[in-house]
DSSP file (Angstrom, degrees, kcal/mol; ACC not computed):
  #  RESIDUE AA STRUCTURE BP1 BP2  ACC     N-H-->O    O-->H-N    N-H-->O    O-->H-N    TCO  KAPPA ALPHA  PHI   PSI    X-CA   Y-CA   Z-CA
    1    1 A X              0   0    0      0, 0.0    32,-0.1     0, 0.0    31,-0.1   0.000 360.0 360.0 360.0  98.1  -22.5  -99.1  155.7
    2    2 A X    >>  -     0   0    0     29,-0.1     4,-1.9     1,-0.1     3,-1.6  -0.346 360.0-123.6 -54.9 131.5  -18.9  -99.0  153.8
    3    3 A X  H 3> S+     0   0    0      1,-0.2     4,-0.5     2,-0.2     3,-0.4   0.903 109.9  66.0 -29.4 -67.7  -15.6  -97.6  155.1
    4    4 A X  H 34 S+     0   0    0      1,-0.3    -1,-0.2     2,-0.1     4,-0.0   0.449 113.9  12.7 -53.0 -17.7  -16.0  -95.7  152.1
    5    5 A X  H X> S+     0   0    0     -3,-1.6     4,-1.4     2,-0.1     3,-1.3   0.505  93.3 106.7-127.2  -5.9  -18.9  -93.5  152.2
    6    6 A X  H >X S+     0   0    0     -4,-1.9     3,-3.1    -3,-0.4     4,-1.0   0.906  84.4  55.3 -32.5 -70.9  -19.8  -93.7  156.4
    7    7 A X  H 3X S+     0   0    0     -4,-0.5     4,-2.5     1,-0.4    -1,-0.3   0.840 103.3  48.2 -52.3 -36.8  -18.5  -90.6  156.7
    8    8 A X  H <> S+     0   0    0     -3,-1.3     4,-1.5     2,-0.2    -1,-0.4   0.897 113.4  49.7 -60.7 -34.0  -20.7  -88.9  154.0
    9    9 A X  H XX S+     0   0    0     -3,-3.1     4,-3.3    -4,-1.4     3,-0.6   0.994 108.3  52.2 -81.3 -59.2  -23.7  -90.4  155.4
   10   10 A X  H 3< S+     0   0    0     -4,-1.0     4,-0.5     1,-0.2    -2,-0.2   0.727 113.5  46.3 -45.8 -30.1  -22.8  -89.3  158.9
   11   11 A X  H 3< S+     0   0    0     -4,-2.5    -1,-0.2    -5,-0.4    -2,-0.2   0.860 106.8  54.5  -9.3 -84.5  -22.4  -86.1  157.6
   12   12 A X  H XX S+     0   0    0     -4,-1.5     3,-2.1    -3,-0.6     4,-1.9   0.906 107.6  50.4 -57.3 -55.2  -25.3  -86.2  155.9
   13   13 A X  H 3X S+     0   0    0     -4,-3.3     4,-0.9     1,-0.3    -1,-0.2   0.607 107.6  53.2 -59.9 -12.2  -27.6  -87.2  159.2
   14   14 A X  H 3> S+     0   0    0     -4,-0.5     4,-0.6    -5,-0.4    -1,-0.3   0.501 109.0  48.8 -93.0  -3.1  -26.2  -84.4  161.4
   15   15 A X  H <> S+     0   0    0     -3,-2.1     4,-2.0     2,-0.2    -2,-0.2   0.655 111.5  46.3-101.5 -18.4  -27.2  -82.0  158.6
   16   16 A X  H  X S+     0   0    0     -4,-1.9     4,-3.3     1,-0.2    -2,-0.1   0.922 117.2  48.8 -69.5 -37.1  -30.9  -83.7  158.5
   17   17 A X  H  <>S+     0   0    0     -4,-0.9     5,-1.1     2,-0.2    -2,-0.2   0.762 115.0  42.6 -70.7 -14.9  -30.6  -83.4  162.8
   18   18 A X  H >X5S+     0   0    0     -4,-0.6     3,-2.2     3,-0.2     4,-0.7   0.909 113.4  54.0 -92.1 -51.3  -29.4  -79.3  162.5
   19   19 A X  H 3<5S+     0   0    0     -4,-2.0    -2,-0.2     1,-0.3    -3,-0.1   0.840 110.3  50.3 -47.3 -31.1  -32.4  -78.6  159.4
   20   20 A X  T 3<5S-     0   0    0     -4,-3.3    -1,-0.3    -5,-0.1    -2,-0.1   0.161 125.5-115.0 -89.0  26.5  -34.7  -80.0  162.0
   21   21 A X  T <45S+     0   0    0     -3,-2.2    -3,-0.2     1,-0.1    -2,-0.2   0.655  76.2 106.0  74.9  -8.8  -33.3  -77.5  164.9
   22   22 A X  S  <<S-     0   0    0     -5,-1.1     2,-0.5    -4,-0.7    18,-0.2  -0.385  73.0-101.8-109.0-161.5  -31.7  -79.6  167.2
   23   23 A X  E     -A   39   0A   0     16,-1.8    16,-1.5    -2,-0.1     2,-0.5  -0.955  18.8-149.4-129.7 148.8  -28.3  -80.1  167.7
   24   24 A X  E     -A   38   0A   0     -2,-0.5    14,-0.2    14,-0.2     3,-0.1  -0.921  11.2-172.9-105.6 138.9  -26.3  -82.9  166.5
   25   25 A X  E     -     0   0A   0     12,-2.3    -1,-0.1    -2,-0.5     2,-0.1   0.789  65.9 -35.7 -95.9 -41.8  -23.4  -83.7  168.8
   26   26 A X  E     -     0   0A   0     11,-0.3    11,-0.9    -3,-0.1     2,-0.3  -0.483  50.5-140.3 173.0 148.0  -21.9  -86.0  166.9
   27   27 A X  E     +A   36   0A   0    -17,-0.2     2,-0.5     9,-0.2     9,-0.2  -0.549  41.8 130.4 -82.7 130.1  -22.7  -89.1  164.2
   28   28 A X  E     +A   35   0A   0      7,-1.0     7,-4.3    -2,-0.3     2,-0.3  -0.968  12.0 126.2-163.1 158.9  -20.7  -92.3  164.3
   29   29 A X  E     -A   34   0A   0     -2,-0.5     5,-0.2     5,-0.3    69,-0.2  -0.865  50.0 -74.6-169.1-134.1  -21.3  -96.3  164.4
   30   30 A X        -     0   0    0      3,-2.5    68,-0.0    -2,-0.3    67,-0.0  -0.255  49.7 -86.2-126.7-142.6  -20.4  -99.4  162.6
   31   31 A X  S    S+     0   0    0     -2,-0.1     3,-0.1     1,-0.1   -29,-0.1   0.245 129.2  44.5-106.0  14.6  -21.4 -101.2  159.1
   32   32 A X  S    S-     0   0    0      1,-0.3     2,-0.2   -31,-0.1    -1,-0.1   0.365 128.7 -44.6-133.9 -23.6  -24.5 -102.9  160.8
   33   33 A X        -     0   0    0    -32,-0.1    -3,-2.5    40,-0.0    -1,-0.3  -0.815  53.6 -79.6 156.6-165.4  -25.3  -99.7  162.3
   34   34 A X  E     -A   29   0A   0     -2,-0.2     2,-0.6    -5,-0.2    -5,-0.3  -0.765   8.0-153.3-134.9 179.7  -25.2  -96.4  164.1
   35   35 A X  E     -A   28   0A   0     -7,-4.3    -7,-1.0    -2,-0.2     2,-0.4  -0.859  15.9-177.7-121.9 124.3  -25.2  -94.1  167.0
   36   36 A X  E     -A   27   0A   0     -2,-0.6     2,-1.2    -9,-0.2    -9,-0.2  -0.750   8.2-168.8 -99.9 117.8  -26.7  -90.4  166.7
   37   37 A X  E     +     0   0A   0    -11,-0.9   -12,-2.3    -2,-0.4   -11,-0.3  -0.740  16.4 171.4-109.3 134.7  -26.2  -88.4  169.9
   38   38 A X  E     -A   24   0A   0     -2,-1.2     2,-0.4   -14,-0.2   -14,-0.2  -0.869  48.8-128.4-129.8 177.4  -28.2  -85.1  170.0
   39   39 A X  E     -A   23   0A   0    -16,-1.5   -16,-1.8    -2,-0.3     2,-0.3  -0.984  41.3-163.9-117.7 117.0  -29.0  -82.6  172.2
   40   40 A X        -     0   0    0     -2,-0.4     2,-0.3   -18,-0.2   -18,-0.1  -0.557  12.4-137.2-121.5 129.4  -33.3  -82.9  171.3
   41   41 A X        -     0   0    0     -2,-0.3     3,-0.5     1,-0.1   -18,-0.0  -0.677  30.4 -95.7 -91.8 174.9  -35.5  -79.6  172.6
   42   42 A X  S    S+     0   0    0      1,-0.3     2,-1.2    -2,-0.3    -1,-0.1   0.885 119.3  60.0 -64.1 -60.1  -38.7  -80.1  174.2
   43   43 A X  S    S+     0   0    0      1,-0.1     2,-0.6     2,-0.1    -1,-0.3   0.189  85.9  89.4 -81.2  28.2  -40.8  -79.7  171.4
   44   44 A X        -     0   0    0     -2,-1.2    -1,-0.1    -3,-0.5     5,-0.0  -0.777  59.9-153.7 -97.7  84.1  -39.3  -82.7  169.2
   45   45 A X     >  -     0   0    0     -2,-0.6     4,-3.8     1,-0.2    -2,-0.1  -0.239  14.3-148.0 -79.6 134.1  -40.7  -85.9  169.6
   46   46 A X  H  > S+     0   0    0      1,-0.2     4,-1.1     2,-0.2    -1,-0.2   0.689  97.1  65.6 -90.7  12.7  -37.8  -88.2  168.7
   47   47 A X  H  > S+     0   0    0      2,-0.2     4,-3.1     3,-0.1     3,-0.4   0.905 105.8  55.7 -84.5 -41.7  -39.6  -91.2  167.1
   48   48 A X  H  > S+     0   0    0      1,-0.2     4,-2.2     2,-0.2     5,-0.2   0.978 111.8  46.9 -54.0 -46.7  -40.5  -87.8  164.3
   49   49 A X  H  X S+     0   0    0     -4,-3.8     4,-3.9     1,-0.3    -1,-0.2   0.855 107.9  46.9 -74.2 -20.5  -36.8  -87.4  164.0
   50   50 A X  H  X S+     0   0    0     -4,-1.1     4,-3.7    -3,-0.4     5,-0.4   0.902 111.2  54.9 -84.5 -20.6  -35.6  -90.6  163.5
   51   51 A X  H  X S+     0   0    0     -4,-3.1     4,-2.4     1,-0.2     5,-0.3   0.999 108.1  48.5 -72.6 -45.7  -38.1  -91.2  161.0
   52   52 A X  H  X S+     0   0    0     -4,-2.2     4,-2.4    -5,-0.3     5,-0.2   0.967 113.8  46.4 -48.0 -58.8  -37.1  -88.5  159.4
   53   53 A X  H  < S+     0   0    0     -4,-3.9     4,-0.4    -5,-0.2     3,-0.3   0.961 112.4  48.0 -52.9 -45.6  -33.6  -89.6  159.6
   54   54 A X  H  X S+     0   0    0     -4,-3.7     4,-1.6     1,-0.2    -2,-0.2   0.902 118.2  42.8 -57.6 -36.2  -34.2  -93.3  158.5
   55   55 A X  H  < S+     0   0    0     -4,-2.4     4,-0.3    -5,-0.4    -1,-0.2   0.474 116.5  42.5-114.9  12.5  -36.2  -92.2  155.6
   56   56 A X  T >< S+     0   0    0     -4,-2.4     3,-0.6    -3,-0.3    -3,-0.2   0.708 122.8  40.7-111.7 -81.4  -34.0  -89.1  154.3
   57   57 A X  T >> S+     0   0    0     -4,-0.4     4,-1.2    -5,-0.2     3,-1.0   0.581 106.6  60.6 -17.5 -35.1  -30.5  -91.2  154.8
   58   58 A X  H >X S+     0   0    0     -4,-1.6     4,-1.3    -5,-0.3     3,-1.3   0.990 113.3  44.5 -70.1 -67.7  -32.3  -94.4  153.4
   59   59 A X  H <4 S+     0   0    0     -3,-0.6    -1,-0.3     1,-0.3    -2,-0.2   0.179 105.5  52.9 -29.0  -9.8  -32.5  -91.8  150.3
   60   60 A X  H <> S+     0   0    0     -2,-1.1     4,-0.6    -3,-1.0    -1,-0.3   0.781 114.8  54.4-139.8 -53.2  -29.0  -90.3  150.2
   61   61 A X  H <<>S+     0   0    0     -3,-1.3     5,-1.7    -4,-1.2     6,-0.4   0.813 116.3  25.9 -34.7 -84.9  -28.3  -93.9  150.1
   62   62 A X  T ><5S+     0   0    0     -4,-1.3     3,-1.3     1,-0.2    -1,-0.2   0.862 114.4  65.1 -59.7 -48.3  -30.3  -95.2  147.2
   63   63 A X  T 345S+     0   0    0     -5,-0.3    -2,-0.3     1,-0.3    -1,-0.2   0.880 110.2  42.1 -60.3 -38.5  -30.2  -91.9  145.4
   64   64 A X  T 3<5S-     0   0    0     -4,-0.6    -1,-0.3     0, 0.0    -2,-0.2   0.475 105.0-126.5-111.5  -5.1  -26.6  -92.5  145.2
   65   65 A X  T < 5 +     0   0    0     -3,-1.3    -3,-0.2    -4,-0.2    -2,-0.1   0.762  53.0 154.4  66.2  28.0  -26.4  -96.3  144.4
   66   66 A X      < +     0   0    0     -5,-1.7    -4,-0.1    -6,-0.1    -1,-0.1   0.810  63.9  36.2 -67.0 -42.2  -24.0  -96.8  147.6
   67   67 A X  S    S-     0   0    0     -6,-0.4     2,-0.4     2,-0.2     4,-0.1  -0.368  90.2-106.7-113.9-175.2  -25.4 -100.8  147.8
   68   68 A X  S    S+     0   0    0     -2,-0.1    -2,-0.0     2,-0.0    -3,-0.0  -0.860  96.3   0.6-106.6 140.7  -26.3 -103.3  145.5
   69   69 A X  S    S-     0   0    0     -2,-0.4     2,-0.7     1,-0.1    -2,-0.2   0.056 112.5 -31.7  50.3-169.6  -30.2 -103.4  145.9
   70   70 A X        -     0   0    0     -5,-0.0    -1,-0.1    -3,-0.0    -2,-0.0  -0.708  53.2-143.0 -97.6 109.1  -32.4 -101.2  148.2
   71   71 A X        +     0   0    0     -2,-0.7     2,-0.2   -13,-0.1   -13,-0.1   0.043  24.6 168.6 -48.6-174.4  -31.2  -99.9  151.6
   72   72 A X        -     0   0    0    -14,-0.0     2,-0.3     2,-0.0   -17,-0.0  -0.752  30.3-132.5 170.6 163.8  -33.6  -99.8  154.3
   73   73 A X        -     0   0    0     -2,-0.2     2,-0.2     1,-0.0   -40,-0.0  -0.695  41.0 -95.7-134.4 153.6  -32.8  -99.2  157.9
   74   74 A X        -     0   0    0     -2,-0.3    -1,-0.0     1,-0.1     2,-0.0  -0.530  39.7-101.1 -88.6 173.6  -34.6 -101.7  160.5
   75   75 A X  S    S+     0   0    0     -2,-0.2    -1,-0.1     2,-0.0     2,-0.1  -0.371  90.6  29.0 -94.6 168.4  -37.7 -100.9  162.1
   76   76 A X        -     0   0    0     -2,-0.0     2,-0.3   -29,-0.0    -2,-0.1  -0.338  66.1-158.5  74.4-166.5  -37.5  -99.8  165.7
   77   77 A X        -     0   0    0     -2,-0.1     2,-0.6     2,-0.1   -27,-0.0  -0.887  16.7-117.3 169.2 145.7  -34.4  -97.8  167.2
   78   78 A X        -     0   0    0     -2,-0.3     2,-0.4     2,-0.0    -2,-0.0  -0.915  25.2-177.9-110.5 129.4  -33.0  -97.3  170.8
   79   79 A X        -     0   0    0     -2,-0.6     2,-0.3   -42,-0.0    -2,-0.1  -0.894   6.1-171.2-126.0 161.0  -32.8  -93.9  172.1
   80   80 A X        -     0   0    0     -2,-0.4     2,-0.4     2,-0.0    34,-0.0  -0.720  15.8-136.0-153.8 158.4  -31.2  -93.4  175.9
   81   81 A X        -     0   0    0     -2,-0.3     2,-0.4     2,-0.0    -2,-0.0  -0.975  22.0-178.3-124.5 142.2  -31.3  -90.3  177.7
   82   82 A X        -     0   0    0     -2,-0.4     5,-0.3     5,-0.0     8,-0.0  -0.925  25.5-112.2-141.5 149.5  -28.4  -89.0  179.6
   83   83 A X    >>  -     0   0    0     -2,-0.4     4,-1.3     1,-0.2     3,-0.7  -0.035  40.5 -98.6 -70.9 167.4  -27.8  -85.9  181.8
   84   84 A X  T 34 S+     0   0    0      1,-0.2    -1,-0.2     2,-0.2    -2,-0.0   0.638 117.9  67.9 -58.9  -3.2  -25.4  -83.0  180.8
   85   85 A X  T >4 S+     0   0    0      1,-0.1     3,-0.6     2,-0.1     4,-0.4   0.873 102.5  47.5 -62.0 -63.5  -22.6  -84.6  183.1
   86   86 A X  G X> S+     0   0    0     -3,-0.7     2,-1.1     1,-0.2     4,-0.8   0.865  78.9  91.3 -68.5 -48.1  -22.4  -87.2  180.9
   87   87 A X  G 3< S+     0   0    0     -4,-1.3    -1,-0.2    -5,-0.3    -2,-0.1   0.134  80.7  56.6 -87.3  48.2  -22.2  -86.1  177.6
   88   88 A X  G X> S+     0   0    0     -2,-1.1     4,-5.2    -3,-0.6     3,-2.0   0.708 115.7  54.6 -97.7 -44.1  -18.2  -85.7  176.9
   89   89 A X  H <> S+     0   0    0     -3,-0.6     4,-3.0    -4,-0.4    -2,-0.2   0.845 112.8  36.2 -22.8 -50.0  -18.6  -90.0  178.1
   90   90 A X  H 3< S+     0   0    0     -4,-0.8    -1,-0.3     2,-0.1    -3,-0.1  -0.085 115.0  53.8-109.5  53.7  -20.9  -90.9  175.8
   91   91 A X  H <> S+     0   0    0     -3,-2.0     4,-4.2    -5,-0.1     5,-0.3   0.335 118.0  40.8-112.1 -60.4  -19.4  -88.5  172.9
   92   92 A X  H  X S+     0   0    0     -4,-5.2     4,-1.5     2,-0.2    -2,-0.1   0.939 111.0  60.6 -44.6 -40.3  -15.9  -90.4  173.5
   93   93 A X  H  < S+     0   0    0     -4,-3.0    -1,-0.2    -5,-0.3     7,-0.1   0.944 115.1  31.6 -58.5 -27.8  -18.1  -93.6  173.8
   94   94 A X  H >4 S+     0   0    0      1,-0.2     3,-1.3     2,-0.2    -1,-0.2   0.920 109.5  63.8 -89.4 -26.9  -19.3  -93.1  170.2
   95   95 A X  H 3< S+     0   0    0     -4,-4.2     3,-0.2     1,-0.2    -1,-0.2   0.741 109.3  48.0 -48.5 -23.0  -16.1  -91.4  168.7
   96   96 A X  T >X S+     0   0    0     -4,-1.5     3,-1.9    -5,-0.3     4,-1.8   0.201  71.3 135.1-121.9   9.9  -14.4  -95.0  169.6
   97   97 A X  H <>  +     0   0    0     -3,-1.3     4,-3.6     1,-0.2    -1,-0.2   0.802  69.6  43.2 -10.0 -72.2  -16.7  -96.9  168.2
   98   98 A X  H 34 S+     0   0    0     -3,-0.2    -1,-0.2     2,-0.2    -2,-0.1   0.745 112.0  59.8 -59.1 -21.5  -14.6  -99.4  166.3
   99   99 A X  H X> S+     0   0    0     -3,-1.9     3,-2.7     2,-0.2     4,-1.1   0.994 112.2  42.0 -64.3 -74.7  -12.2  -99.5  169.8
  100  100 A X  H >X S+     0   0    0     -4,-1.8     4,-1.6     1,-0.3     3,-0.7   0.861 111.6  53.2 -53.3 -50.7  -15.5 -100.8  171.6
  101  101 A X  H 3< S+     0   0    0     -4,-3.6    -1,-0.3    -5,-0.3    -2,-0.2   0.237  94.3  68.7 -73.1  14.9  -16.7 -103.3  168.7
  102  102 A X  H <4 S+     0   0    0     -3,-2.7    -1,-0.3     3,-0.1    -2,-0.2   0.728 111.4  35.8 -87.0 -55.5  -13.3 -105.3  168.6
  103  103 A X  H << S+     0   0    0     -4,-1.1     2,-0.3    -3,-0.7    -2,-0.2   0.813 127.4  27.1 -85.9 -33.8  -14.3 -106.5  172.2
  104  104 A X  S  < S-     0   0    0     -4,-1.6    -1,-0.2     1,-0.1     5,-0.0  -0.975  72.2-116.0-153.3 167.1  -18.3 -106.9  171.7
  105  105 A X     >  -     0   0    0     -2,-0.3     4,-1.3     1,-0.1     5,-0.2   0.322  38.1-103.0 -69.6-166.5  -20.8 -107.4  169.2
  106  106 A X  H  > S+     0   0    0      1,-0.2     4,-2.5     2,-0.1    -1,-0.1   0.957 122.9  48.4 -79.8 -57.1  -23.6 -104.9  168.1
  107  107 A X  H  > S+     0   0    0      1,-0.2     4,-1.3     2,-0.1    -1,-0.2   0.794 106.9  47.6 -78.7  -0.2  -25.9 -107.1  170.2
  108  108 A X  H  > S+     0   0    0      2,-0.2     4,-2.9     3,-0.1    -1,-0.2   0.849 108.9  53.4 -73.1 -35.2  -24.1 -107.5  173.2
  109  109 A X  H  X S+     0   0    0     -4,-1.3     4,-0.6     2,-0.2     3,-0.3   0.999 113.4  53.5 -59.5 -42.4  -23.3 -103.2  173.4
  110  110 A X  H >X S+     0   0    0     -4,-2.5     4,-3.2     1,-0.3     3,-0.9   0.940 110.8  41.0 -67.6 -52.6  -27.5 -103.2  173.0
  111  111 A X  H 3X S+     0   0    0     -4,-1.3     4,-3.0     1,-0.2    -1,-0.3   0.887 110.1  59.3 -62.0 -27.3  -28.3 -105.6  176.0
  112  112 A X  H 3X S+     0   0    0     -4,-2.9     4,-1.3    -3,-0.3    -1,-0.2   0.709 106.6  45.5 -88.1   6.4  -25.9 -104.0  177.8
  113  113 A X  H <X S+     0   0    0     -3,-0.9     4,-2.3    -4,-0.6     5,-0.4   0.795 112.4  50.2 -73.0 -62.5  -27.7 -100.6  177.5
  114  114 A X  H ><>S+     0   0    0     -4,-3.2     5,-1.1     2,-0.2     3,-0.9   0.971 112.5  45.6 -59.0 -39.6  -30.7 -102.0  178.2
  115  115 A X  H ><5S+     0   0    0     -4,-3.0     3,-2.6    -5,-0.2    -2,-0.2   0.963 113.5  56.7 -27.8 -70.3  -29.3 -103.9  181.6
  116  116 A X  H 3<5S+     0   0    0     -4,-1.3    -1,-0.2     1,-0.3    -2,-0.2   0.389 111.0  34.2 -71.0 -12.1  -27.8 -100.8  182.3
  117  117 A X  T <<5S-     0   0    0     -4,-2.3    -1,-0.3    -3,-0.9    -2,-0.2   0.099 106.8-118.4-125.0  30.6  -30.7  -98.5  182.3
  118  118 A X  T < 5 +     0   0    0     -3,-2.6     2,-0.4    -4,-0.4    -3,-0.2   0.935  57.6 156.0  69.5  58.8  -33.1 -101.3  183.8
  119  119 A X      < -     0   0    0     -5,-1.1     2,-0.3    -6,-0.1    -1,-0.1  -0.889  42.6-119.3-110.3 149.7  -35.6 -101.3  180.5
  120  120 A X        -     0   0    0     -2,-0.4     2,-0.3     2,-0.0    -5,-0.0  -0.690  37.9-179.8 -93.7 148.2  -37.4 -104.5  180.2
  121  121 A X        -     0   0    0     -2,-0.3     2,-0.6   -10,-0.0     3,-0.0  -0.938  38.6-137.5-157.9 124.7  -37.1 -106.7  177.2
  122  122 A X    >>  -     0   0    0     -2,-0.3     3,-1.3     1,-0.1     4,-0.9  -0.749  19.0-161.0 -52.5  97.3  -38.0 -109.9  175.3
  123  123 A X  H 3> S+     0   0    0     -2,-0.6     4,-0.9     1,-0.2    -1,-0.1   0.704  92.6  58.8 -63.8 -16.4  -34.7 -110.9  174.0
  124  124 A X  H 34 S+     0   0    0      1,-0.2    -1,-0.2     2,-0.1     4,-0.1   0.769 104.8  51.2 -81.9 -13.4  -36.8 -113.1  171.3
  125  125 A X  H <4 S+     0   0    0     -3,-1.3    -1,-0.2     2,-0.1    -2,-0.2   0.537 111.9  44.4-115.5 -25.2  -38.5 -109.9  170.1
  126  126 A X  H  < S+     0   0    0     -4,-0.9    -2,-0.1     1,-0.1    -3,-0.1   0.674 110.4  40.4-113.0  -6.0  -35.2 -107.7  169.4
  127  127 A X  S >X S+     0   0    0     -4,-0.9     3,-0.8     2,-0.1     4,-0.7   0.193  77.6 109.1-104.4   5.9  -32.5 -109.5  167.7
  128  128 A X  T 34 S+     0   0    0      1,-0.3    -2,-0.1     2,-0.2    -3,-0.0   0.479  84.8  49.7 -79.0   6.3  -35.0 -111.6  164.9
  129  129 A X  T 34 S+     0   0    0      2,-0.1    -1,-0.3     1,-0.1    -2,-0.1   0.823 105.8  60.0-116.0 -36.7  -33.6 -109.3  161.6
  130  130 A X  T <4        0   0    0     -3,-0.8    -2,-0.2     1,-0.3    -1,-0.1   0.388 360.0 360.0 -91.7 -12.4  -29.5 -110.1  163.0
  131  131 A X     <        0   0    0     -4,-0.7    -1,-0.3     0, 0.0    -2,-0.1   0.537 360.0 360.0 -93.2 360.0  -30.4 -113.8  162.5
């Protein structure tokens, strides 16, 4: 994901997360990838929405000739929950993205999500596309 178009894509993926009803709080990442925070009603299942997102962004993408060859998004995704306390924290945490990724990599922030809300994991099973 280029400096040069991020923002249109992010853009573009909070306007797929409002057509679908929910609320997008706000889009942001890196060039290896990104973090969507929403606020999801009950009746959403969110694996439907990220596919929706992965496969209408992978489009906006291609459709627009942004890469050399065919984007694609990787399979699987981490989604977190957090209570209504939290979210001006994890709004700041994603606004500052680039702040946070000067100090650790894309897989270090993801194991320390999983530590931090105690999910069990194969470390051999979640990094194999980053090698």
């Amino acid at each position: 994901i280029a400096k040069s178009w991020k923002d249109d894509l992010h853009k573009y993926i909070s306007g797929i997360i409002t057509n679908k009803e929910q609320k997008s709080i706000i889009v942001n990442g890196m060039p290896d990838h990104i973090h969507v925070f929403i606020g999801l009603s009950p009746s959403m299942k969110i694996s439907d929405l990220v596919r929706d997102i992965k496969n209408n962004s992978s489009n906006f993408i291609n459709d627009r000739n942004l890469i050399k060859g065919k984007f694609a998004w990787q399979e699987g995704y981490g989604s977190f929950s957090y209570s209504h306390s939290h979210i001006q924290n994890v709004y700041n945490y994603i606004l500052n993205q680039e702040e946070h990724h000067k100090k650790r990599s894309f897989k270090e922030e993801y194991l320390e999500l999983l530590k931090k809300f105690e999910i069990e994991y194969n470390e051999k099973y979640l990094f194999d596309w980053i090698e």
